[in-house]
C-alpha positions as YAML, in Angstrom:
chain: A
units: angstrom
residues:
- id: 1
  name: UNK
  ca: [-34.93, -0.57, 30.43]
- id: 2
  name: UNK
  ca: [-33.64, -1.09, 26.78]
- id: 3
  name: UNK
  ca: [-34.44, 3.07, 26.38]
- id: 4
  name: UNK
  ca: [-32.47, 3.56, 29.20]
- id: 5
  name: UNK
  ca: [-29.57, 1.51, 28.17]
- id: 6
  name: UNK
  ca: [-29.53, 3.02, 25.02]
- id: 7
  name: UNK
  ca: [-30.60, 6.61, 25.25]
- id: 8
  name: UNK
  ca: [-29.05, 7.63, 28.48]
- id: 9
  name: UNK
  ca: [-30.79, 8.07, 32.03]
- id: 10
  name: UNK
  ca: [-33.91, 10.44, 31.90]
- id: 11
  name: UNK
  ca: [-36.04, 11.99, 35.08]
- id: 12
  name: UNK
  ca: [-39.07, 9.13, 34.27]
- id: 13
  name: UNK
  ca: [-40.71, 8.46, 37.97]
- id: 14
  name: UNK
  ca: [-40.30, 4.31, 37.08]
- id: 15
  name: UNK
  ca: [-39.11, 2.22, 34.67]
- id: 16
  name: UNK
  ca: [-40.33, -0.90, 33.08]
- id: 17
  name: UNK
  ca: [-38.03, -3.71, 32.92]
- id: 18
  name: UNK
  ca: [-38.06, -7.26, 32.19]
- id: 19
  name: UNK
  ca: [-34.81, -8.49, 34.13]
- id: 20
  name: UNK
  ca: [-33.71, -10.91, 34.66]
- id: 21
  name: UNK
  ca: [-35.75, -12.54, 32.09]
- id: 22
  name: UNK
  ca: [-33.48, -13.02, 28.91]
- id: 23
  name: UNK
  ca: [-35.74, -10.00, 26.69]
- id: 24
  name: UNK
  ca: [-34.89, -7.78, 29.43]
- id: 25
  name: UNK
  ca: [-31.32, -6.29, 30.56]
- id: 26
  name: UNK
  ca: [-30.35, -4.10, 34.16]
- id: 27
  name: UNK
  ca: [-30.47, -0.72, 32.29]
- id: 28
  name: UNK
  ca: [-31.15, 1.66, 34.69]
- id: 29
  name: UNK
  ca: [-27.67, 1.10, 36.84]
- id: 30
  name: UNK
  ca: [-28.25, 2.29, 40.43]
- id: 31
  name: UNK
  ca: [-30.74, 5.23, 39.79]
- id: 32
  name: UNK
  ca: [-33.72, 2.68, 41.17]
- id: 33
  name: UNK
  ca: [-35.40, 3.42, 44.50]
- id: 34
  name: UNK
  ca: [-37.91, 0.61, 45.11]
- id: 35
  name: UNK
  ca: [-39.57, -2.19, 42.31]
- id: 36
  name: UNK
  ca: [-43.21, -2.80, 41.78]
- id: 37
  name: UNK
  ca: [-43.90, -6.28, 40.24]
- id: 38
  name: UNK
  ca: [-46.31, -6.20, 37.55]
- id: 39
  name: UNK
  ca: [-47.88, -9.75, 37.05]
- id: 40
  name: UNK
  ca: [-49.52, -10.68, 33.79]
- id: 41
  name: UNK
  ca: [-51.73, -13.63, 33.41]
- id: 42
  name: UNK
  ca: [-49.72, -16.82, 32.63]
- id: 43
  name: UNK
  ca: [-51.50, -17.78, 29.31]
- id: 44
  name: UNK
  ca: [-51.80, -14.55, 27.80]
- id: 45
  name: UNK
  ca: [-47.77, -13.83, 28.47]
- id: 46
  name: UNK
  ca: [-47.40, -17.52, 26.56]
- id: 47
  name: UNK
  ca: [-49.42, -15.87, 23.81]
- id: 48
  name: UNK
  ca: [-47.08, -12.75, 23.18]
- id: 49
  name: UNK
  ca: [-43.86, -14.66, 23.55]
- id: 50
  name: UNK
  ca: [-45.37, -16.95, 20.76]
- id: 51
  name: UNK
  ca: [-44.78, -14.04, 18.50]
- id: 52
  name: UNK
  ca: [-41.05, -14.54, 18.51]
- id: 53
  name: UNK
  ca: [-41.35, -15.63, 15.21]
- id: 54
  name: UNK
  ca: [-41.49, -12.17, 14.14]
- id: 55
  name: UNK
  ca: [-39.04, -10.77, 16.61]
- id: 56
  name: UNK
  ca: [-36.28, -13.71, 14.85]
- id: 57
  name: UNK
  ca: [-37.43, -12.84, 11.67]
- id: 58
  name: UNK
  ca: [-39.09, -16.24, 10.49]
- id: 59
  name: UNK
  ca: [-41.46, -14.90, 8.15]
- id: 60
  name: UNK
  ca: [-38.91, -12.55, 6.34]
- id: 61
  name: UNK
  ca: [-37.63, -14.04, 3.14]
- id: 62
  name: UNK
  ca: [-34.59, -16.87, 3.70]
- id: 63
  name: UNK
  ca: [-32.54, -14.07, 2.03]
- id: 64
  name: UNK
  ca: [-33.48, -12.05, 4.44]
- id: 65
  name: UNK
  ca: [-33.16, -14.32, 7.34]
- id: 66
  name: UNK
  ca: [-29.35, -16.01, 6.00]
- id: 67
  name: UNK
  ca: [-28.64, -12.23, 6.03]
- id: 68
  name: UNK
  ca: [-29.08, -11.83, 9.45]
- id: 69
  name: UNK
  ca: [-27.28, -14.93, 10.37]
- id: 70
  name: UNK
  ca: [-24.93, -16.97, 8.71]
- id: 71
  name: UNK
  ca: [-26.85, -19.90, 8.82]
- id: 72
  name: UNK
  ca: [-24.85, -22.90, 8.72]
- id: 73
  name: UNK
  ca: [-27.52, -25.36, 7.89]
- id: 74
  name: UNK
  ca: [-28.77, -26.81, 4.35]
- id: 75
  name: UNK
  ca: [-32.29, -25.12, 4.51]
- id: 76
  name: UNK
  ca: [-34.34, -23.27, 6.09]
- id: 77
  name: UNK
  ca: [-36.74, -25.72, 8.78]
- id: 78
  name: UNK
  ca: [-40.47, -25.38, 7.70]
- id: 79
  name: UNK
  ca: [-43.22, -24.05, 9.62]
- id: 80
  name: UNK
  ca: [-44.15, -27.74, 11.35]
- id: 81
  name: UNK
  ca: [-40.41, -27.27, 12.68]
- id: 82
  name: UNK
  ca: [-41.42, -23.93, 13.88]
- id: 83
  name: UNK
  ca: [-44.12, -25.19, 15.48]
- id: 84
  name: UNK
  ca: [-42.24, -27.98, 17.23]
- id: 85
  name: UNK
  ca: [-39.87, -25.75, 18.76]
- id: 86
  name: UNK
  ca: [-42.00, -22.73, 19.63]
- id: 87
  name: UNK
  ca: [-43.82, -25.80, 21.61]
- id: 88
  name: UNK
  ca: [-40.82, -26.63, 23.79]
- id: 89
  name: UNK
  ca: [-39.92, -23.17, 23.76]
- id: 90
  name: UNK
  ca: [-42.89, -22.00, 25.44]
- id: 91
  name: UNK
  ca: [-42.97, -25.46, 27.91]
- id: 92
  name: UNK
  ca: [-39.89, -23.87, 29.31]
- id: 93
  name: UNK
  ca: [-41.19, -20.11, 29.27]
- id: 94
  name: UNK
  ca: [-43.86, -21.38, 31.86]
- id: 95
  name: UNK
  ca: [-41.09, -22.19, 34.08]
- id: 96
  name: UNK
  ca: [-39.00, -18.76, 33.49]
- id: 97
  name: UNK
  ca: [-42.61, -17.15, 34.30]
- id: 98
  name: UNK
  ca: [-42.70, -19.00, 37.62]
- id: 99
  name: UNK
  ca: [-38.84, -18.02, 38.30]
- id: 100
  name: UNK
  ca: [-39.04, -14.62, 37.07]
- id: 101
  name: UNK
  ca: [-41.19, -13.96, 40.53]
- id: 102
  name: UNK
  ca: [-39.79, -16.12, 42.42]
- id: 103
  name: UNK
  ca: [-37.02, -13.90, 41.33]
- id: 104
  name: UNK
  ca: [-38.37, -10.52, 42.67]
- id: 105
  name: UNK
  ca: [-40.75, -11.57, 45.52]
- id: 106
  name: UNK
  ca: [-37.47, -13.65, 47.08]
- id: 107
  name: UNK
  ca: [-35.27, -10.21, 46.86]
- id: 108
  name: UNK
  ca: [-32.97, -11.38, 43.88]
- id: 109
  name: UNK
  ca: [-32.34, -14.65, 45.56]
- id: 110
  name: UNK
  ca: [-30.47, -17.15, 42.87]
- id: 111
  name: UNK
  ca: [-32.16, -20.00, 41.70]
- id: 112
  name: UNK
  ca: [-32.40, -22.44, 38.79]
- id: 113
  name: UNK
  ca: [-35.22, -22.19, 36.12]
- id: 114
  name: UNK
  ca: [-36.61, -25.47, 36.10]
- id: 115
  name: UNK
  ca: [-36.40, -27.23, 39.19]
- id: 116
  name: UNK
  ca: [-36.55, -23.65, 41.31]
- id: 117
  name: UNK
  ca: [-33.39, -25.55, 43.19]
- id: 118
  name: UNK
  ca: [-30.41, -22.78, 44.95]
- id: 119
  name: UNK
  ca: [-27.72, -21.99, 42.48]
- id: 120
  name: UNK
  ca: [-24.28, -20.62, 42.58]
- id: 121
  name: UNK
  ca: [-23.46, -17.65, 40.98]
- id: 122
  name: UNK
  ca: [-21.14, -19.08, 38.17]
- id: 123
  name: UNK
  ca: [-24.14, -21.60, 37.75]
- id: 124
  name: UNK
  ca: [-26.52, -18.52, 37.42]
- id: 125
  name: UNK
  ca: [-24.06, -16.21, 34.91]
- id: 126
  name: UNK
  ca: [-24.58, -20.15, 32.27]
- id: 127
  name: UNK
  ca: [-28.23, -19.80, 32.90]
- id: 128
  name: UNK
  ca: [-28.20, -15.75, 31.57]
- id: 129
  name: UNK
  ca: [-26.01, -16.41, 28.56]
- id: 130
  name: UNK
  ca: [-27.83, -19.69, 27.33]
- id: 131
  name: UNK
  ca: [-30.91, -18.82, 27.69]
- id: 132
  name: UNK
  ca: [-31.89, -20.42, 24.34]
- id: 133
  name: UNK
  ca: [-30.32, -23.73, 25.24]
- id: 134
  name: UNK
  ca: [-32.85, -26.57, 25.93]
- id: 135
  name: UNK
  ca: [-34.02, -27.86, 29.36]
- id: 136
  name: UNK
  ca: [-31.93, -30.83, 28.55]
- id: 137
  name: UNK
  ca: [-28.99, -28.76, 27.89]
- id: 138
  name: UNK
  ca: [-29.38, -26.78, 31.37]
- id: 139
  name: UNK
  ca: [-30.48, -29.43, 33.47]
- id: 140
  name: UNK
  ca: [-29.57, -28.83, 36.82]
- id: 141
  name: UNK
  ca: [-27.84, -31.84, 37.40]
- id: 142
  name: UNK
  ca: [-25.09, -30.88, 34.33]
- id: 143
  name: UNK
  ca: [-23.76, -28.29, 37.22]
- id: 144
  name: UNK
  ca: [-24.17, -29.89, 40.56]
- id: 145
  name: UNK
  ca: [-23.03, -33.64, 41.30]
- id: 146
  name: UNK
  ca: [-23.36, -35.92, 44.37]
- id: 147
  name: UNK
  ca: [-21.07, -35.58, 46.89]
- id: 148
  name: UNK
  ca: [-21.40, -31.49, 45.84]
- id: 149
  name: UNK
  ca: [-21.54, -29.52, 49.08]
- id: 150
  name: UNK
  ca: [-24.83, -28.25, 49.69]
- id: 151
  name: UNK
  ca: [-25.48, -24.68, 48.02]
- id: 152
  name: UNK
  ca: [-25.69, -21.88, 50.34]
- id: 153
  name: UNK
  ca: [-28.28, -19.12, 49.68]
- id: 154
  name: UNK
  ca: [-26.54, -16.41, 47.39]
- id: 155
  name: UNK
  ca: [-28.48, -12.97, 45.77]
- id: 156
  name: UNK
  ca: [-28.12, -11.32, 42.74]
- id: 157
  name: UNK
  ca: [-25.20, -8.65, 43.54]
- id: 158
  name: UNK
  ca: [-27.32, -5.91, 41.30]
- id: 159
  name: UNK
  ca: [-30.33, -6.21, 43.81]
- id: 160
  name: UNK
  ca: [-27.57, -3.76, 46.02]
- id: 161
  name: UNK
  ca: [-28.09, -1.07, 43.51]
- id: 162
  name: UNK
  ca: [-31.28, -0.10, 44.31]
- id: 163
  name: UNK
  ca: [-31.93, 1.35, 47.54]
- id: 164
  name: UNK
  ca: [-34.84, -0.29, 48.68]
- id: 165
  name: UNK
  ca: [-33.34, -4.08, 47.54]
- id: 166
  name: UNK
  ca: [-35.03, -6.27, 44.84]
- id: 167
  name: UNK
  ca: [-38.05, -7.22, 46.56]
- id: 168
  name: UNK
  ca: [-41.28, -5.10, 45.68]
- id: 169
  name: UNK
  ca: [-43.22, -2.77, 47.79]
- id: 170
  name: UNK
  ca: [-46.20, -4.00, 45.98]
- id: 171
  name: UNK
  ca: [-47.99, -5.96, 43.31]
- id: 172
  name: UNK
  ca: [-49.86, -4.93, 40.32]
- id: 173
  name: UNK
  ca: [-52.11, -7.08, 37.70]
- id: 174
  name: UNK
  ca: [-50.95, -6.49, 34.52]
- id: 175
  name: UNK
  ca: [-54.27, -7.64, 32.95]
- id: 176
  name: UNK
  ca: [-56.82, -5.72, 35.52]
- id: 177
  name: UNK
  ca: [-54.72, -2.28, 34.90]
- id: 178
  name: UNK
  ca: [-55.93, -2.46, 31.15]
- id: 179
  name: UNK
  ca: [-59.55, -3.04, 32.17]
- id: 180
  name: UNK
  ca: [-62.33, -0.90, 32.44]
- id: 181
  name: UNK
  ca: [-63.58, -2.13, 35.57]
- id: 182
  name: UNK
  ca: [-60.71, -2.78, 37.47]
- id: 183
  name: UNK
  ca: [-57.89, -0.64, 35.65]
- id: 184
  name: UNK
  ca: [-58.34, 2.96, 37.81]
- id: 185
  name: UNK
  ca: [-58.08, 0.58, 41.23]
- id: 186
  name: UNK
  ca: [-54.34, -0.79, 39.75]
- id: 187
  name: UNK
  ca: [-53.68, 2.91, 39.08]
- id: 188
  name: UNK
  ca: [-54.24, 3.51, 42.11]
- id: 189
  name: UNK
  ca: [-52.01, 1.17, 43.62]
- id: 190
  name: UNK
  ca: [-49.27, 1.99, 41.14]
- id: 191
  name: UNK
  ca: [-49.73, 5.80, 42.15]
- id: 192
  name: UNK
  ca: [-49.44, 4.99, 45.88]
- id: 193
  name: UNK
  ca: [-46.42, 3.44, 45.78]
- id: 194
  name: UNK
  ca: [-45.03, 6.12, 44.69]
- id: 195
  name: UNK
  ca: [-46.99, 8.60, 46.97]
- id: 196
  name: UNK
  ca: [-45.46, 6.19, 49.91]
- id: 197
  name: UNK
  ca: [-41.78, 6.58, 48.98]
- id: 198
  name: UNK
  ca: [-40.81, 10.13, 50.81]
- id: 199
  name: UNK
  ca: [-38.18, 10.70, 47.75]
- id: 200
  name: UNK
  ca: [-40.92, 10.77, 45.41]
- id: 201
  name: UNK
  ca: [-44.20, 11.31, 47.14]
- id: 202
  name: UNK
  ca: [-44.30, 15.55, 46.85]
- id: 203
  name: UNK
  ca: [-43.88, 14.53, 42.72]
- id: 204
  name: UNK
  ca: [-47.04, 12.65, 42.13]
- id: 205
  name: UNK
  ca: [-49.69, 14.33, 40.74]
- id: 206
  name: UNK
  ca: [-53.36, 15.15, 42.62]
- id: 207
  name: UNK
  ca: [-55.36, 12.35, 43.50]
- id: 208
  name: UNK
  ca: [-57.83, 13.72, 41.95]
- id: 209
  name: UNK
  ca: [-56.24, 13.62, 38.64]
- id: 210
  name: UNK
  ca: [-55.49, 9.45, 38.88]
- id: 211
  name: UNK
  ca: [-58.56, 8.19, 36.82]
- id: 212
  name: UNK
  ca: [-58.14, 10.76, 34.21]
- id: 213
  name: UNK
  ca: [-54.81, 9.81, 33.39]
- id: 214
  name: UNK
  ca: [-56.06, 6.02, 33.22]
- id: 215
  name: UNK
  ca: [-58.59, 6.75, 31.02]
- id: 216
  name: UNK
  ca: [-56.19, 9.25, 28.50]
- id: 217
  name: UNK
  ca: [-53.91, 5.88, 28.78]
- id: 218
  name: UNK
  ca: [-55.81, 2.94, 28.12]
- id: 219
  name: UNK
  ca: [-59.37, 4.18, 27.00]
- id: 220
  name: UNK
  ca: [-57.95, 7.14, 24.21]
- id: 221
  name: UNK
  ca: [-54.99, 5.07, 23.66]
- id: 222
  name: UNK
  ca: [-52.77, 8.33, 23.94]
- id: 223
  name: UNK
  ca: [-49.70, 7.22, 25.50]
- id: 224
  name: UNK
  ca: [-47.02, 4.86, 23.98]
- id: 225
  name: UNK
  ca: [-47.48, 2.20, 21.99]
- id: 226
  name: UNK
  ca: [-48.29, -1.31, 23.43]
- id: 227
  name: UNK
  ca: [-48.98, -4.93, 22.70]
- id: 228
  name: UNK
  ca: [-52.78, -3.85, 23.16]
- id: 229
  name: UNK
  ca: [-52.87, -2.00, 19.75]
- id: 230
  name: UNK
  ca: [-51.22, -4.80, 17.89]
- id: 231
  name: UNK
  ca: [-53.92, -5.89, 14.98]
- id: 232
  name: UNK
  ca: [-56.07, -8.10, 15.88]
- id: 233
  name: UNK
  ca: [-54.66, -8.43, 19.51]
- id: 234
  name: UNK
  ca: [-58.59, -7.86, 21.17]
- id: 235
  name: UNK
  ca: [-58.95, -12.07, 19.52]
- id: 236
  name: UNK
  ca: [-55.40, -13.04, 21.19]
- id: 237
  name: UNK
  ca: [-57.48, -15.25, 23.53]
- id: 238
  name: UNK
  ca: [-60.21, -16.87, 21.24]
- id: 239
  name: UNK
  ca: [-57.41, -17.39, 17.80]
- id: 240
  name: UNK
  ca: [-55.29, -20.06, 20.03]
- id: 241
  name: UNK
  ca: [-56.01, -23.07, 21.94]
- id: 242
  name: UNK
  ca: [-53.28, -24.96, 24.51]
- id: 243
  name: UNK
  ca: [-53.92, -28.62, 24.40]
- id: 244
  name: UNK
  ca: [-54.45, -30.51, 27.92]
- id: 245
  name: UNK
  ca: [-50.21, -30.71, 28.53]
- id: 246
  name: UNK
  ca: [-50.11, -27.16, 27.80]
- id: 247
  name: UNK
  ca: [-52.49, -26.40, 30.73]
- id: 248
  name: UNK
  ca: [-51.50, -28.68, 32.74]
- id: 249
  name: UNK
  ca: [-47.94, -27.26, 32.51]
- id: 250
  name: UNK
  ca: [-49.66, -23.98, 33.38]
- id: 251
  name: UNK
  ca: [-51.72, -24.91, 36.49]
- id: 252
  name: UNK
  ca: [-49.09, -26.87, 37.69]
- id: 253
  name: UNK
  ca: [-46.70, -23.89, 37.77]
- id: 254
  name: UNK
  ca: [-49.54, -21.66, 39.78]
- id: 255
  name: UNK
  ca: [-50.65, -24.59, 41.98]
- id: 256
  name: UNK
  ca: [-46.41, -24.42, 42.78]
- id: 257
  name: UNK
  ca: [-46.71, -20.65, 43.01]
- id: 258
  name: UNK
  ca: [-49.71, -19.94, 45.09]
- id: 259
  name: UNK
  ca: [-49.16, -22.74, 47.60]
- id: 260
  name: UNK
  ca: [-45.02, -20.95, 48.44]
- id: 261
  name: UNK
  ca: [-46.65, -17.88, 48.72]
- id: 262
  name: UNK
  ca: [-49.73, -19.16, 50.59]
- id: 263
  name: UNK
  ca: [-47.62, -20.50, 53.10]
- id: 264
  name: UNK
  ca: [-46.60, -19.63, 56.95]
- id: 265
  name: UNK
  ca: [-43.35, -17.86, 55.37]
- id: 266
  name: UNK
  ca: [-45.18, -15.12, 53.39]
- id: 267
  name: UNK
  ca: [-49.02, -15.53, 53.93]
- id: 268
  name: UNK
  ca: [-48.83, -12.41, 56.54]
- id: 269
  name: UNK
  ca: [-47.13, -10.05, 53.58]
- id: 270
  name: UNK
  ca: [-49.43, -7.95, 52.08]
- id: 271
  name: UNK
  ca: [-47.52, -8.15, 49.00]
- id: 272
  name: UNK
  ca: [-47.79, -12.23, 48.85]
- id: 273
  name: UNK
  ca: [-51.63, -11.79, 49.57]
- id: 274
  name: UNK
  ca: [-52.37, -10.08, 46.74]
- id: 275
  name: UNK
  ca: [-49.96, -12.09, 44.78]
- id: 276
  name: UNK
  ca: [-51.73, -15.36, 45.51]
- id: 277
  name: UNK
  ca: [-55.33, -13.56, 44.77]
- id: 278
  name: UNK
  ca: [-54.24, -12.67, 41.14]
- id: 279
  name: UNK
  ca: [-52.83, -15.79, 40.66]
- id: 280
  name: UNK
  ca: [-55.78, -17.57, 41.92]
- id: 281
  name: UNK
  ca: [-57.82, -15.89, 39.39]
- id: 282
  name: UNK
  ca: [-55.12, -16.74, 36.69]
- id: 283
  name: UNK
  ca: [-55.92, -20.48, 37.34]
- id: 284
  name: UNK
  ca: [-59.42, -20.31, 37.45]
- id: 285
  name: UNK
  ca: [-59.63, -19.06, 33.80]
- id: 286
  name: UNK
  ca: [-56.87, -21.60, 32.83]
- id: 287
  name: UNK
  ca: [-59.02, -24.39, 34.43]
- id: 288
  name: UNK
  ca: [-61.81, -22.97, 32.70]
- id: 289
  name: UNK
  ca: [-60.16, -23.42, 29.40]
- id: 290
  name: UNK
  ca: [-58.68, -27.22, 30.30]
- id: 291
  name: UNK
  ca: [-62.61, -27.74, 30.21]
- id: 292
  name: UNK
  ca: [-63.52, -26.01, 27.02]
- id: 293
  name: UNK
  ca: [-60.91, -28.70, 25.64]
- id: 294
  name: UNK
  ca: [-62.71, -31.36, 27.33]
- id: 295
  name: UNK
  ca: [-66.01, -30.25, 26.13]
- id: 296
  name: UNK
  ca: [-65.18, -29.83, 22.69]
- id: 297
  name: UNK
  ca: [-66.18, -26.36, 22.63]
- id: 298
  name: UNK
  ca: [-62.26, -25.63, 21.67]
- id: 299
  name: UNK
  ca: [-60.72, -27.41, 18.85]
- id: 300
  name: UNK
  ca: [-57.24, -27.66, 18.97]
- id: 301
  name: UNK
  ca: [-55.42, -26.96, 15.39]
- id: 302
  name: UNK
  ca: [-52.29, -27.40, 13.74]
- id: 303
  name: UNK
  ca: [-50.81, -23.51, 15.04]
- id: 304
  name: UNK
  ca: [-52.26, -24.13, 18.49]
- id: 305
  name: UNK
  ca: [-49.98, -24.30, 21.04]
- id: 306
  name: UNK
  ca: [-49.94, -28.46, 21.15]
- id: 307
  name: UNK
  ca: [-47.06, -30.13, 22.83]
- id: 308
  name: UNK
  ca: [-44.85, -32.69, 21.79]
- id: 309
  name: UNK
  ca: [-47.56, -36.15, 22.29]
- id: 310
  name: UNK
  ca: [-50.35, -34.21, 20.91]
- id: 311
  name: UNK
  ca: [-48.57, -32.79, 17.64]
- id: 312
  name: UNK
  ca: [-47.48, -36.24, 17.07]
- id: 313
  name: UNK
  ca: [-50.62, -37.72, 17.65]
- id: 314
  name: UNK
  ca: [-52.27, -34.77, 14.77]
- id: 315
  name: UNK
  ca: [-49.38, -36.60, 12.84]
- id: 316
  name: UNK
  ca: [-50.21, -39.96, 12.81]
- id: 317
  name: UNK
  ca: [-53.65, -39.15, 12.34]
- id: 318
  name: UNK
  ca: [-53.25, -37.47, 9.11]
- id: 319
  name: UNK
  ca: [-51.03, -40.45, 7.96]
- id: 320
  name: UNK
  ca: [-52.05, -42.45, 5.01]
- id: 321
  name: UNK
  ca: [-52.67, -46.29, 7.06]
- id: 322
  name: UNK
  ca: [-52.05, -49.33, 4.66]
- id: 323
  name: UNK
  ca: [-53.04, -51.74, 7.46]
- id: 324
  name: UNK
  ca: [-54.00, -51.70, 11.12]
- id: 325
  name: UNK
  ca: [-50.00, -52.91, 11.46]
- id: 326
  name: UNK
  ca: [-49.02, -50.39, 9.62]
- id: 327
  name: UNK
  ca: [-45.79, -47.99, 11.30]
- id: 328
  name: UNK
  ca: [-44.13, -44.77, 10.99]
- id: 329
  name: UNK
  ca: [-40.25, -45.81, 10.52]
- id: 330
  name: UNK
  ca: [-37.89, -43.09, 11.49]
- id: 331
  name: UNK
  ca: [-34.20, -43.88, 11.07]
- id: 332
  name: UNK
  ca: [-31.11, -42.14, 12.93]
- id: 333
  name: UNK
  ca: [-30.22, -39.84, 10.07]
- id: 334
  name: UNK
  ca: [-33.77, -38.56, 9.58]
- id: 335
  name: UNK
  ca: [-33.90, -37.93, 13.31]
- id: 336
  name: UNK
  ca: [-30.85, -36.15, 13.38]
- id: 337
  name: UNK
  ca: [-31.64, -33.70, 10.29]
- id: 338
  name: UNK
  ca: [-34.49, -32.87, 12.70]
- id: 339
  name: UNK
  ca: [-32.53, -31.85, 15.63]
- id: 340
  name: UNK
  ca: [-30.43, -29.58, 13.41]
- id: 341
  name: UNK
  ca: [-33.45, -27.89, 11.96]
- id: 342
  name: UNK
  ca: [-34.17, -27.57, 15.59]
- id: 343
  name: UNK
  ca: [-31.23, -26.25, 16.83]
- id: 344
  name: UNK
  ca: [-31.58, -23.60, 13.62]
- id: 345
  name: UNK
  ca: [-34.23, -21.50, 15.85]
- id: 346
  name: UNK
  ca: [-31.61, -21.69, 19.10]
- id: 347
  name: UNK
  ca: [-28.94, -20.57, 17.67]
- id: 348
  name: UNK
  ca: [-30.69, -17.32, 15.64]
- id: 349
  name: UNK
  ca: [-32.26, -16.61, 19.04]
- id: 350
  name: UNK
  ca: [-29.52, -16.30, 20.64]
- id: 351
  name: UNK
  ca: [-27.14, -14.78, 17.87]
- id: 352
  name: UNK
  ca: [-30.12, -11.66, 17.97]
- id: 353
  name: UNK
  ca: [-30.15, -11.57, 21.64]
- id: 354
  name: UNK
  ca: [-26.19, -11.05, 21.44]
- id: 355
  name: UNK
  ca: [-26.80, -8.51, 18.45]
- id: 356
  name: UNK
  ca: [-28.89, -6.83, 20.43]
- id: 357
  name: UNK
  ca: [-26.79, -6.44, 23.63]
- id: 358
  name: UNK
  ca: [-23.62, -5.14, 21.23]
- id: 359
  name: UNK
  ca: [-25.81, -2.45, 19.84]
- id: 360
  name: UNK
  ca: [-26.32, -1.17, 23.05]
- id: 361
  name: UNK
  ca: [-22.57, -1.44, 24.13]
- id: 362
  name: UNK
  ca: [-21.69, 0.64, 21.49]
...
């Protein structure tokens, strides 16, 4: 969508997009026909969005960094900061994961992040432009009171711009359409969606002609670049570990997932059956990693993906102990220089995110 947005409309048959997920913007205005949701798996799109240390600039020089922001803080947080925040950053992606198909599978249908509640429209418009804020910052109860009338169901007014509405004509797993095995069969799928859609059917090419294009894409590696040709990306899984509240987090969010769309309301929908089937798989492997913690066979680290109570318990352990009474004292100022080198990575977030969006503008 950015392409779009920047570059001006083109005759492409589909466009990727990410909206309304804050890396993603409605850049294709009201040239779209129909939307195919393409679900990755849950721990592997943690993974990537981990790497928005590189997107904000983190490992640049603080030159560098100060340049791109006037930062308005004493120094620049260190990299146990970093790793405190991309924590609770990523706590709440699992949640924007969950709404981001709630999202699309509901036809645009508004609804908060975190507690998946209905939302006004003004309430929805906060959510988009403070998207970096923390949970505590956007909890839902900041915008809707007792006594509040109950919230009607309202839809995303941009879902009217495509002709088909919001909700997809069919479901595709990210993951399987890169792999050997499985990748021509998601092809497939992708190719007859398009082949059922009477504006676009006569423009697909021969069936005959399907896996050979899969295999040009994702076996010679001769289309655009993707995340699958970033160094070292082929170890993505094996390099980090989740500790126990990370998975939980995760299979909590599915178990949510897959039991909506399991239910009387959508179980009949093709599209919700095969939604539930890749997300059954998703929590399988997740499960199967919770155990590998268990076991041992996974050792969690310092850069793994550890949560708030098991970074601080790595903490304590590594403290020198004078005495079995012996305490960690942390006064108000020292706890307040910490939320400020917190709210460092917040606000340079979302100071590139607006950046971004004025580039485009002009």
């Amino acid at each position: 969508e950015w392409d779009f947005a920047y570059m001006g409309m083109t005759n492409h048959p589909f466009i990727k997009g990410n909206y309304p997920h804050h890396e993603g913007i409605w850049g294709w205005g009201d040239v779209a026909d129909q939307t195919v949701l393409m679900v990755p798996h849950i721990r592997r799109s943690m993974l990537e969005y981990h790497d928005i240390v590189w997107d904000l600039g983190y490992s640049e020089t603080w030159e560098d960094s100060t340049a791109r922001k006037p930062f308005l803080y004493g120094e620049k947080p260190g990299y146990d900061d970093y790793y405190e925040w991309r924590d609770r950053r990523v706590l709440d992606e699992i949640r924007w994961y969950g709404w981001y198909i709630d999202y699309w599978m509901e036809g645009g249908l508004l609804r908060d992040v975190f507690t998946h509640k209905l939302v006004t429209k003004d309430h929805w418009d906060d959510l988009m432009s403070k998207f970096a804020h923390t949970r505590e910052e956007l909890d839902f109860d900041l915008y809707v009171k007792e006594g509040d009338a109950p919230i009607e169901p309202a839809y995303d007014p941009k879902c009217d711009l495509i002709t088909n509405g919001c909700e997809p004509v069919a479901i595709i797993s990210a993951d399987k359409l890169r792999e050997y095995d499985d990748g021509p069969a998601e092809t497939a799928a992708i190719a007859e969606a398009l082949m059922n859609d009477a504006r676009m059917g006569k423009y697909v090419i021969a069936q005959e002609a399907w896996d050979c294009i899969w295999e040009e894409l994702i076996q010679h590696k001769k289309g655009p670049i993707t995340i699958a040709v970033r160094p070292g990306y082929e170890h993505l899984y094996e390099e980090y570990n989740f500790s126990f509240d990370m998975l939980f987090e995760m299979i909590d969010e599915l178990n949510r997932l897959i039991s909506k769309y399991s239910s009387d309301e959508w179980k009949t929908k093709p599209t919700a059956i095969r939604l539930v089937e890749i997300l059954t798989e998703h929590r399988a492997s997740v499960e199967k990693e919770l155990e590998e913690i268990h076991t041992g066979q996974r050792q969690l680290k310092k850069k793994d993906f550890l949560g708030t109570d098991q970074r601080e318990k790595q903490r304590k352990l590594k403290q020198p102990q004078d005495d079995e009474t012996a305490t960690t004292v942390v006064d108000a100022a020292t706890e307040s220089k910490r939320k400020i080198r917190m709210r460092y990575f917040t606000e340079l977030e979302q100071k590139l995110h607006r950046d971004k969006r004025s580039e485009m503008k002009q």
